[in-house]
C-alpha positions in Angstrom: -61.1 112.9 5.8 -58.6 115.8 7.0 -54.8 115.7 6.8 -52.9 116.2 10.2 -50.6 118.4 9.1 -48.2 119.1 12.3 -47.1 115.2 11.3 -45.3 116.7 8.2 -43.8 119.8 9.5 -40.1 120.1 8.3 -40.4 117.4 6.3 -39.7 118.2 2.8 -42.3 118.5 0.3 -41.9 115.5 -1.5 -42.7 113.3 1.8 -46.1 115.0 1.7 -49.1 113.1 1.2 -51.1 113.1 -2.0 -54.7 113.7 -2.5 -55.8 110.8 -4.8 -59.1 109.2 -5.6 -60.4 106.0 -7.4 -61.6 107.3 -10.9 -64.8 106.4 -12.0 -65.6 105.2 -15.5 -67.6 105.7 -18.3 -68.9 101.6 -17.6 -69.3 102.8 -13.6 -66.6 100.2 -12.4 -64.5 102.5 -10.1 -61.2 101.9 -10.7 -58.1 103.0 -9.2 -56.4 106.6 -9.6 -53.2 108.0 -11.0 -50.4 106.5 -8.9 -52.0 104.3 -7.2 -51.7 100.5 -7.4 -53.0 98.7 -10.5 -54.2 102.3 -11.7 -52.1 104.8 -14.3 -48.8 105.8 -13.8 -47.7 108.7 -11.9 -45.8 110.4 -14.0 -47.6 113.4 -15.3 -46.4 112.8 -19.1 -47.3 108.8 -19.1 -50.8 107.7 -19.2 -50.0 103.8 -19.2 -52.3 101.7 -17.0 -51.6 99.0 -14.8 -48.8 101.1 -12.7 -46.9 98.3 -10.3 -43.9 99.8 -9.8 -43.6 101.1 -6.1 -41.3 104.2 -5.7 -39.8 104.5 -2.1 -39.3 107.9 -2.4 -42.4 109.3 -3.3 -44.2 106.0 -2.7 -46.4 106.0 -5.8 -46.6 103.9 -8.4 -45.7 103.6 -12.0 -45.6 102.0 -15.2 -42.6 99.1 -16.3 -41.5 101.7 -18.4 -41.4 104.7 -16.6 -39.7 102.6 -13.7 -36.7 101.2 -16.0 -36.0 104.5 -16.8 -35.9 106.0 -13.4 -33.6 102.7 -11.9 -31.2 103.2 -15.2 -31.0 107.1 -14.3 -30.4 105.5 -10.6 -27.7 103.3 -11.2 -25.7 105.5 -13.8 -25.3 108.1 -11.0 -23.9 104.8 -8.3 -27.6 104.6 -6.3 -29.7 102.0 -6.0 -33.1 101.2 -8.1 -35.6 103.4 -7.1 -38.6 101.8 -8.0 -39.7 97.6 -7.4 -41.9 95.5 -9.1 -45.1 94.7 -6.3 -47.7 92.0 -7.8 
């Protein structure tokens, strides 16, 4: 499936959309990819599964731990949490 990309003209780069796709496993259960919900977190240095934090500004997802530390980082510089907890 093609992009539109006129819809994201002058927006800034992290508003873009990501190319992802499920990963599939050695067992052949597809499972989801990096980012995405229930699969690894985004963060390039972090393989942790089970990613469930939702980031508004990128709107990925990653780990518990990867999350805390971005909110802390958030709330030292006076802004609010930047990632929530989605089930």
């Amino acid at each position: 499936m093609a992009i539109d990309a006129s819809r994201f003209a002058g927006k800034p780069w992290w508003q873009m959309p990501l190319a992802t796709a499920a990963i599939r496993h050695a067992d052949g259960a597809q499972r989801p990819g990096k980012g995405e919900h229930g699969g690894e977190c985004q963060r390039i240095a972090c393989d942790q599964g089970n990613a469930r934090w939702f980031n508004q500004t990128n709107a990925r997802y990653y780990c518990a731990t990867c999350a805390r530390t971005f909110n802390d980082i958030s709330r030292r510089h006076g802004q609010a949490p930047l990632c929530e907890l989605q089930l």
